[in-house]
N, C-alpha and C positions, 0 to 999 in steps of 0.2 A: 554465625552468619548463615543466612538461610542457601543453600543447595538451587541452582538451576534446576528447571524441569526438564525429563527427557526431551530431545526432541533427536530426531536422523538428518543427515546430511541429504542434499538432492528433493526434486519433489515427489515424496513419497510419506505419505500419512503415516503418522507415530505406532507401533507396531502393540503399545498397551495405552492408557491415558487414566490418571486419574483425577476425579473431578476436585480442583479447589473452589470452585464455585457454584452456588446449586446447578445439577442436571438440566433442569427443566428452566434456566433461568429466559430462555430467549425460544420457546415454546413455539412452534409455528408461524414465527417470525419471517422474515424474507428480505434478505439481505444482497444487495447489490453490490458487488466488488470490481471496481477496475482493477488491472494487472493481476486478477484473482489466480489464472491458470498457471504461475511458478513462485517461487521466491517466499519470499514474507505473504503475497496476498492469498497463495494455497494456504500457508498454514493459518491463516486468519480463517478462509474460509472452513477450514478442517476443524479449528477449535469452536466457530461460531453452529458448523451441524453440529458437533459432540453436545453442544448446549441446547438442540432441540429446533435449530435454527434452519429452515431453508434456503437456498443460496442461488445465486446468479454469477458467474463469472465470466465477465468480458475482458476478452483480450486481443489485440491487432495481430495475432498470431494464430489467434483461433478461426476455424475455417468457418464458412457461415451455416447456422443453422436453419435448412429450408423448411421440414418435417422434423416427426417425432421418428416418424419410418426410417428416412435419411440419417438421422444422426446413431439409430440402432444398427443401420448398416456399416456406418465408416467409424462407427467408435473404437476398433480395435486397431486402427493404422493411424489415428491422425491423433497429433500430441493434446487438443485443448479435448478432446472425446475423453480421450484416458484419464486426464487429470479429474472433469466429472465423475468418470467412473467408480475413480479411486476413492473420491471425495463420499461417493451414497454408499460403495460395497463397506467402509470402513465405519461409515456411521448411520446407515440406514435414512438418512434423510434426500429429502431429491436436492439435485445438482444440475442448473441447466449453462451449457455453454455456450458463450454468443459470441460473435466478430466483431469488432466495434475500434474504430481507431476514434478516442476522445477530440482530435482537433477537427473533426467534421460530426456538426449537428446533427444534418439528417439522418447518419448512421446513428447517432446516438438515440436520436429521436424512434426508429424504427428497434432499434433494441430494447428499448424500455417498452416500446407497445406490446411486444413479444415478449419479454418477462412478465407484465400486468395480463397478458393475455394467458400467459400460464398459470399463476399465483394469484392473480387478482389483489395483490396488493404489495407494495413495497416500503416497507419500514424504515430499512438503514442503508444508505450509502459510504461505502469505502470509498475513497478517493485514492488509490495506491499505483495508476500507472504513472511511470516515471522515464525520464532518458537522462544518462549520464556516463560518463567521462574523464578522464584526464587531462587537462591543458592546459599551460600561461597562458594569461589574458593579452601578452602581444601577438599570439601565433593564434588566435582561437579566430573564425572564419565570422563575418558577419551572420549567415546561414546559421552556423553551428550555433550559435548563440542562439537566434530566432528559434532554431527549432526545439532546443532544451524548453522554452520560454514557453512556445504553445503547447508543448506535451504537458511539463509540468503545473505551470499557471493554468492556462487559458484550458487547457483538459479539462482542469479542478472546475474554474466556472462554469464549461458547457454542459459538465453530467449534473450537478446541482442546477443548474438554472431549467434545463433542462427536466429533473426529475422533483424539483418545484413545481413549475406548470403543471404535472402530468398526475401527479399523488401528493406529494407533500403538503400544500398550499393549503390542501382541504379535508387534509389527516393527519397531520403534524409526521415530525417524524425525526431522525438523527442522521448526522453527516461525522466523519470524523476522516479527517486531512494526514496520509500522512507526509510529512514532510521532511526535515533533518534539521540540525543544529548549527548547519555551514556558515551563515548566515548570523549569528550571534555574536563569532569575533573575527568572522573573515579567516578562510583557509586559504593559502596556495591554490595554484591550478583549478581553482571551485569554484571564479567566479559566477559561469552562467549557471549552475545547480542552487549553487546559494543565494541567488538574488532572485531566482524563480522559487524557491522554497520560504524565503522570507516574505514574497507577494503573496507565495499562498497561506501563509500565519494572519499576513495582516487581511486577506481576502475573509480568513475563520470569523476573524473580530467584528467587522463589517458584516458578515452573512447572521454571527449569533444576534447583533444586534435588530437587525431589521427585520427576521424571520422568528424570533422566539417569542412575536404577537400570536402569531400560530403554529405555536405549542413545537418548533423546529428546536433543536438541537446542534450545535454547531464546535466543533474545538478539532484542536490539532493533535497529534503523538508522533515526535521527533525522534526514531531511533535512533541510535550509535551504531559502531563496527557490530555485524550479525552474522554469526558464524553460520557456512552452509547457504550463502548465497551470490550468487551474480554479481552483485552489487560489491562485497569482501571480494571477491577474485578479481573483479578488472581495477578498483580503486585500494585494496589494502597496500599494495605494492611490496614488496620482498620480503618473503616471512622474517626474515630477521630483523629487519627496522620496523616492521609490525608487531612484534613478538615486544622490545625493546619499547613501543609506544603503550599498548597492552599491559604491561607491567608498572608502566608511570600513573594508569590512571587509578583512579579510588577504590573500586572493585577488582580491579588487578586481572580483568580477563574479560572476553567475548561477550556479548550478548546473544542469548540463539531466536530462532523464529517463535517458537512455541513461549518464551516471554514477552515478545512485541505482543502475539496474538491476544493473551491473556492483559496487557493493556488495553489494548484496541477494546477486547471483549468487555472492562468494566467501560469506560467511554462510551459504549453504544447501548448499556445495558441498564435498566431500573433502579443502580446502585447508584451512579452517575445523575439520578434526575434534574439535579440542580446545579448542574456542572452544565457552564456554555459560557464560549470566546476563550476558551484554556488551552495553552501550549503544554501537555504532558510531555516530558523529556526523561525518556526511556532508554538511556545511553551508561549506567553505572556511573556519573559524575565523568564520562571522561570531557566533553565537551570545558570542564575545570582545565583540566590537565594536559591533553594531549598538544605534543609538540606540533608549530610549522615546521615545514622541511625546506624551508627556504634556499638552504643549500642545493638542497634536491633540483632547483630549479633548473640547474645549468642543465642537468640531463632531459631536457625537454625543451634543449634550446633550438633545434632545426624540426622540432614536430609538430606541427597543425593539423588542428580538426578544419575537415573540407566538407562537411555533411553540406 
């Protein structure tokens, strides 16, 4: 059975890498990443420079970029600075970081002018900012719901619709969604992630269809449980009945960032050219296997989300 690839816990670029796919596959490329500055979307963005790739990472966490001056002054205090930093000293390609919350346009709109104003072109869109949770769907807030919905959906629409208009429509180009498998058989406590991650699969099918007249690219990649992120620590819930779930499924263990990446990266890459409207599920079969905790449920019976 084949070996995971290195990857490190936290966001900190792989400290060796070796190449399983050509070097130069993604050559001067320029790649747009939402939620790019942590998680799965850093190391996407890390494995896509390792392949020659230029990047953009937008994040609602990232402070705004005014100058090229401004961002060489405050890169060493401010967290989305560092993560570009980390992202060019590790791989020698540029790294620009932007502020961009996806449920408002015009911000997205003035981000993409400012990346095209750098680059002068944008190839690939990652769709990877997300907001998610724990909660029964009796105790879950109308708000909380809404707002899962426009982060994860409505987000997905506005940077694509958005970076349609602006480059893609009249230089083709690739989009790749990520999403989850919540939504396939229904989890516990996941309603609002799952039903927003399922609008964004069937939003894929819809966008491959109408957009691959001009040469677009459109498909999804559904991780699993991914060790060394955000997402494992607030939703795995107690290493033990994590551990015990983990071992039911087919692959019998973790998924880490640096094999999402290395999905992501065939998806968006020349290998892929005839691949569109496809849900890649990138999870080691456990979406098969892994148990409800329906039991679980009681202990979430006085908690609601108030977002």
């Amino acid at each position: 059975m084949a070996q995971p690839p290195p990857d490190v816990e936290g966001d900190d670029c792989l400290p060796a890498y070796r190449h399983l796919f050509c070097p130069d596959l993604l050559r001067d490329k320029v790649a747009f990443i939402t939620g790019g500055g942590s998680g799965i979307g850093f190391r996407i963005a890390e494995i896509f420079m390792r392949h020659g790739c230029h990047t953009v990472i937008a994040s609602r966490s990232l402070p705004r970029v005014l100058t090229a001056e401004a961002a060489g002054l405050l890169s060493a205090s401010l967290p989305g600075f560092q993560a570009a930093r980390k992202l060019a000293g590790a791989t020698g390609r540029r790294c620009l970081p932007l502020s961009m919350d996806v449920r408002a346009p015009p911000a997205i709109v003035a981000a993409v002018d400012q990346a095209l104003k750098e680059f002068g072109r944008i190839d690939i869109l990652i769709n990877c900012a997300a907001g998610n949770f724990l909660c029964p769907a009796g105790a879950l807030s109308f708000n909380a719901f809404k707002t899962v919905m426009d982060i994860d959906t409505s987000g997905t629409f506005n940077v694509s619709r958005v970076l349609y208009e602006k480059f893609f429509r009249d230089h083709g180009g690739v989009i790749v969604n990520i999403t989850a498998t919540l939504g396939n058989r229904g989890q516990a406590l996941q309603v609002h992630a799952g039903s927003a991650k399922a609008a964004v699969d069937a939003m894929t099918r819809h966008l491959a269809v109408e957009w691959g007249p001009q040469n677009i690219r459109v498909n999804s990649l559904a991780p699993g449980p991914i060790s060394g992120t955000e997402g494992l620590r607030r939703l795995g819930g107690p290493q033990a009945s994590l551990s015990t779930r983990v071992t039911a499924s087919p692959l019998q263990r973790l998924g880490n960032k640096t094999e999402i990446a290395h999905s992501v990266l065939y998806l968006a890459s020349p290998l892929a050219s005839y691949v569109t409207g496809a849900v890649l599920v990138a999870d080691g079969g456990a979406w098969l296997t892994f148990p409800n905790d329906v039991k679980g449920l009681a202990d979430f019976a006085s908690f609601s989300a108030k977002l």
